[in-house]
C-alpha positions as CSV (number, residue, x, y, z in Angstrom):
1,X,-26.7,6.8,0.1
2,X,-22.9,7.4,0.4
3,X,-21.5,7.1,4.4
4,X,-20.3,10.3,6.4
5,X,-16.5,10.3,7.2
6,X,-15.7,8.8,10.2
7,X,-14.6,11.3,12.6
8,X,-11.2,10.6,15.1
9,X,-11.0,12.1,18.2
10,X,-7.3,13.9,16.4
11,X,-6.6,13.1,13.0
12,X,-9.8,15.0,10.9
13,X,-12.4,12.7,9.3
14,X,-11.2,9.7,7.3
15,X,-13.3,8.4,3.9
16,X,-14.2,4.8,5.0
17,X,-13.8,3.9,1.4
18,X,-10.5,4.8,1.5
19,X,-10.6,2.8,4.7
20,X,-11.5,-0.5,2.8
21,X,-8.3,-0.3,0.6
22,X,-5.3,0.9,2.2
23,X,-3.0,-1.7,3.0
24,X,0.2,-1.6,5.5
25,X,3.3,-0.7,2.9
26,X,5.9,-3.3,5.4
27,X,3.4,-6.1,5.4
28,X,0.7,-5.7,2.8
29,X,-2.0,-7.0,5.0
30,X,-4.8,-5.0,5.9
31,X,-5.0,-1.8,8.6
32,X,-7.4,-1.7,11.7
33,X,-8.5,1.7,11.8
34,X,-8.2,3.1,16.2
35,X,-10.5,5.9,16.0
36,X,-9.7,7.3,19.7
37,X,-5.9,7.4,18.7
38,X,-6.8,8.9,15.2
39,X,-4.3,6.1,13.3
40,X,-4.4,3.0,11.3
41,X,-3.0,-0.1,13.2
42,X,-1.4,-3.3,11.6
43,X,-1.0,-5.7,13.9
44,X,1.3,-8.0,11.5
45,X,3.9,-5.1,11.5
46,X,3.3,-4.2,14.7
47,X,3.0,-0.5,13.6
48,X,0.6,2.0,13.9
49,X,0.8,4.8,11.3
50,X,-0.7,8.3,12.3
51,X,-3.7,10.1,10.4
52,X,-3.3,14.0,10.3
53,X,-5.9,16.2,8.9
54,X,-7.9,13.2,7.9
55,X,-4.8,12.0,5.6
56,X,-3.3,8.8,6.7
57,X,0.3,8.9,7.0
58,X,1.4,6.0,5.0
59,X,5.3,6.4,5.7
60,X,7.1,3.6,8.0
61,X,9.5,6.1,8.6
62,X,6.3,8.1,10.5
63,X,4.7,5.0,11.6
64,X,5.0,4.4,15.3
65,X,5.9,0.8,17.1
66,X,3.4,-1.4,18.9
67,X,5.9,-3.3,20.7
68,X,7.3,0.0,22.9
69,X,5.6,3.1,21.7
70,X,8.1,4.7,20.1
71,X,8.9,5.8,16.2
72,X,9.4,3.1,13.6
């Protein structure tokens, strides 16, 4: 039995496989997925990267900063 898409409050529904296997492109170390903000958080970057439409966004460029809120 295959698991339904987890579903973000903005962001569209995300494949949990694809969860499991994305990785942060400026650290390499694995995401932790913040369904109520509809992104995927690495706290060794200290970036959170947006999910739109159930894609994640997997630009630093896009990716916004833990330490003040702001754009990477």
């Amino acid at each position: 039995m295959t698991e339904a898409p987890s579903k973000p409050a903005n962001g569209g529904a995300v494949d949990p496989k694809l969860l499991e296997i994305l990785v942060c492109p400026a650290s390499r170390q694995p995401l932790r997925y913040d369904r109520e903000k509809g992104e995927l958080v690495s706290e060794a970057a200290r970036l959170a990267y947006p999910i739109r439409d159930g894609i994640p966004i997997m630009l630093i460029e896009e990716a916004r900063s833990l330490d003040d809120g702001a754009t990477a």
